[in-house]
N, C-alpha and C positions, 0 to 999 in steps of 0.2 A: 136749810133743808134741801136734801139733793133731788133735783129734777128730775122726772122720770125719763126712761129709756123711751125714744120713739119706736114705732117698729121698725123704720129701717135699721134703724141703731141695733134693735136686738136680732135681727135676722145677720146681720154683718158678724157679730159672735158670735155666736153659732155654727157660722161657719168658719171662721177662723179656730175656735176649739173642734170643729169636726178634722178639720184639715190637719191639727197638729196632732193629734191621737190617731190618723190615715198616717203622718211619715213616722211617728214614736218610733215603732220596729224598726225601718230601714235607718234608721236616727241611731238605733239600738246595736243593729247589726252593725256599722259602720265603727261605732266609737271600739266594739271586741273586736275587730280587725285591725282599726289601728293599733290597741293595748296587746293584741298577739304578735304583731311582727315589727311592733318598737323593742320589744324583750327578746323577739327571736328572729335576728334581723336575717335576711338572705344569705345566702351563700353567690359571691359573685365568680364566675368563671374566668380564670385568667389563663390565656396559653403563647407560647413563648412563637418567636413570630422568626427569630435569628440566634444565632450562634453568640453567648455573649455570657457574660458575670451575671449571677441573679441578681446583685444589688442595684446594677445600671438598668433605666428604665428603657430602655431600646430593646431589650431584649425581650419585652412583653407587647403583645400587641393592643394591649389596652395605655401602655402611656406610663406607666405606673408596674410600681414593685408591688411583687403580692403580699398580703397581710395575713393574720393568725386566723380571719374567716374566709378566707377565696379556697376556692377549689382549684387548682395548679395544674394544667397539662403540657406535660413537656414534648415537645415536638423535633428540639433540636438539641445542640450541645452547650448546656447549661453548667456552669461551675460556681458552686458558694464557697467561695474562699477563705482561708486561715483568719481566724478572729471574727469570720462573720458568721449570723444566727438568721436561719430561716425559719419562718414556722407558717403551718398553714394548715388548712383543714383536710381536706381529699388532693391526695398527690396521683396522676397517673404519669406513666412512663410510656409514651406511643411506639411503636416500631421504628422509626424513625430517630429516636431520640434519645439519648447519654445525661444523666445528670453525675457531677463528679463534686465529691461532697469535701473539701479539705479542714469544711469548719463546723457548726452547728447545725443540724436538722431534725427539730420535731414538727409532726405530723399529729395533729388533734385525733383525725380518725383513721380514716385507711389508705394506705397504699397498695397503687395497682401495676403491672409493670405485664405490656402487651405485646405481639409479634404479629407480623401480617408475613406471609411466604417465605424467603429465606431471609427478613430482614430482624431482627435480634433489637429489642431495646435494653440498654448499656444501665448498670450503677454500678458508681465507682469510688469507693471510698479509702481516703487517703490515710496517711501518717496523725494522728492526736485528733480524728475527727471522731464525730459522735453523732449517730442517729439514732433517735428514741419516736416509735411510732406506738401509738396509745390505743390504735384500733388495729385492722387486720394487717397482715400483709399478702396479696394474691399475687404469683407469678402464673403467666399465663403460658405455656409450658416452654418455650423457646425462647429462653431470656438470661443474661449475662450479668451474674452480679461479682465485684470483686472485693472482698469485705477486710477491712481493716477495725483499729482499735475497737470501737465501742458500738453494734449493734445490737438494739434493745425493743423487741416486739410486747410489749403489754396484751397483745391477743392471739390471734392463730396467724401460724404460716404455711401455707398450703400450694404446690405447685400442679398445674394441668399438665397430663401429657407422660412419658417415661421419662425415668432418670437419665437415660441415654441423651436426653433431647435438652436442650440449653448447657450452661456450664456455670458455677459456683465456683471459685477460688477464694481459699483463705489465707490473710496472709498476718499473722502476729494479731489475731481479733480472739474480741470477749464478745460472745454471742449468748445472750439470754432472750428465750421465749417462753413467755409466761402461761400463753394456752399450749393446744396442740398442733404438733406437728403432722401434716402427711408424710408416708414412707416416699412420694414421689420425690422429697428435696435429698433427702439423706441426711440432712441438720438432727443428727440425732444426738451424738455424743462428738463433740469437737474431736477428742483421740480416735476415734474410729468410724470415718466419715463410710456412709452405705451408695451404693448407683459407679458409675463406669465413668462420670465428667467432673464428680468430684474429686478436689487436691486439696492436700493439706502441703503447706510449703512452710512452715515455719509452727511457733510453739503457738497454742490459743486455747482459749479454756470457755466452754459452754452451759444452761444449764437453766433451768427452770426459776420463776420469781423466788422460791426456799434456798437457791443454788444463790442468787443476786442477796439475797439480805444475808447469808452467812460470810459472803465475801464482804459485804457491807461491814458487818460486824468484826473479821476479820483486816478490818481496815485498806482493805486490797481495790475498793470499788472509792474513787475520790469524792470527796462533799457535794462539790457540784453538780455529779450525774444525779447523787442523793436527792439534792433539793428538787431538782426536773421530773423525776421519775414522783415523788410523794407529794410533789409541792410543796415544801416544808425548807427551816431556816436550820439545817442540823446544826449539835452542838460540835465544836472544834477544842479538844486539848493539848492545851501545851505539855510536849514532850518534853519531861526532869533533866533526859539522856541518863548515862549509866552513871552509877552513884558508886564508889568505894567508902565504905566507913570499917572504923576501928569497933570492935566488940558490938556492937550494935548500930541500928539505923532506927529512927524516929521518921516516919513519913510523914513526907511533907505537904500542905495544903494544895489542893487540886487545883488549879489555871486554866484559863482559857475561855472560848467566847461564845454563848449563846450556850451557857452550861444550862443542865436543867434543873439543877437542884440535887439529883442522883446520883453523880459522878462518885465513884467507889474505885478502889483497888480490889484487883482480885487472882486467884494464882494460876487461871487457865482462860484461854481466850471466850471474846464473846460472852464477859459474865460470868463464868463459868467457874468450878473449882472454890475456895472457900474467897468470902468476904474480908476484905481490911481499912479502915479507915483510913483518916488521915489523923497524927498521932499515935498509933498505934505503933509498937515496936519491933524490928525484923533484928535475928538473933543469927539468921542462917543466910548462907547464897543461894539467892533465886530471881527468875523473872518473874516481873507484876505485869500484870496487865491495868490501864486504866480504862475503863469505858464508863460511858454515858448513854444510855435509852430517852430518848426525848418524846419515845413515841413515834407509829406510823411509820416505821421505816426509821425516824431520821435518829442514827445511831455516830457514836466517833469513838475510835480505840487508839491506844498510842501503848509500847511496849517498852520496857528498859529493865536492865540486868544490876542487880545488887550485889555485889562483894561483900563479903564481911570479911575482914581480917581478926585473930585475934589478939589480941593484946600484947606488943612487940617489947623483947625482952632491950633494956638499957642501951642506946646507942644503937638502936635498930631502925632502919628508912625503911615505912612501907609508900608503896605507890600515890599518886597523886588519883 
């Protein structure tokens, strides 16, 4: 038989359950603070401290290369070079400061690119480079961009200030912006650039996310940028090449890797025009197209040309 509680015994509980129902809340509020910002960790601020490669860690004044969640202010003349992939959350571009892209650059959310008095901050992208930014892009009105292969805004691009004031040059770039554009860039239609400091120097093709998935579909935009842009593993087919046959052609089984199951021939690009299997019989010359929809964007097409010969009279050599 259990002993009874003395009073001091019961007065000491008492207060020990007063006491623990007094922190409960702050117990409470404590544990949703940590479970908020374990899932939604900070954004750490990194900005470049000297003139250097972005993969070397000298060039950052915190010690360290920046990652897929720091916020990135470039101060000086920073260059990510050929093969290499930066990615990072909020990019700004100070007055002072030049980023020169020759490899990979995606930006989670926005890029800012600013001007203090006559001092200009510099982007500069090279030969087979590729920047894909997911959020905005702001130029703050006196700012110098020089844009090669592959720039890709998923949101608005909007310049402060007149067209007269900074300078835009293109040179051999595929420029697609998904939102809107302000008239202060002149990024309107790549052939027919608008403002007084835009150049076009070379060929380049522009045009809204509808303009990027038809070029997708027309096999013109590479797998790679596919997968970045949608997140996705697009499917890849294997090109037949151009086929000559006698009196008829039998198509042949579709190839290639990360098919979706869909993959069809068909007699105009992007799907388009009538359906053909594989086994089905081609009687005529023409181009098929193959494509594949996997969904979300992640599209793959490959084209080749059919011959048909007819039926060659005795002792007759057609082509290989």
């Amino acid at each position: 038989m259990a002993e009874p509680l003395h009073a001091s015994s019961k007065l000491k509980n008492c207060f020990q359950e007063r006491m623990f129902f007094r922190k409960a809340p702050a117990l409470f509020l404590l544990l949703l603070f940590l479970m908020f910002f374990s899932s939604n960790p900070l954004q750490a601020q990194i900005t470049s401290t000297s003139n250097g490669n972005w993969s070397s860690p000298g060039t950052w004044g915190t010690g360290s290369v920046p990652t897929a969640t720091d916020n990135v202010v470039i101060n000086d003349i920073v260059t990510i070079q050929a093969g290499t992939t930066a990615e990072v959350n909020d990019l700004t571009i100070n007055a002072t400061g030049k980023l020169i892209v020759y490899g990979t650059l995606i930006v989670n959310n926005d890029m800012t690119m600013n001007f203090q008095g006559n001092n200009e901050s510099e982007f500069v992208m090279g030969v087979n480079s590729l920047v894909l930014v997911k959020g905005n892009v702001h130029l703050t009105n006196k700012v110098s961009l020089n844009l090669s292969s592959y720039f890709i805004v998923m949101g608005n691009l909007t310049k402060d200030g007149a067209t007269q004031q900074g300078d835009i040059v293109i040179n051999d770039a595929s420029i697609y912006i998904f939102g809107t554009i302000n008239e202060n860039t002149g990024l309107v239609a790549c052939d027919n650039y608008d403002g007084l400091t835009q150049t076009n120097t070379d060929d380049c093709h522009s045009g809204t996310e509808t303009s990027l998935e038809e070029n997708v579909d027309g096999g013109i935009i590479p797998p790679y940028i596919v997968e970045l842009i949608y997140e996705c593993n697009p499917p890849q087919i294997t090109n037949p090449g151009d086929i000559n046959s006698c009196g008829s052609l039998t198509l042949p089984a579709i190839s290639g890797s990360n098919l979706s199951g869909n993959a069809a021939y068909f007699t105009g690009p992007g799907g388009t025009g009538s359906l053909l299997n594989p086994g089905d019989e081609i009687t005529i010359s023409i181009t098929l197209y193959i494509y594949d929809d996997a969904g979300g964007g992640c599209v793959d097409e490959e084209n080749f040309t059919v011959t048909i010969y007819p039926f060659p009279a005795t002792g007759e050599i057609i082509p290989d």
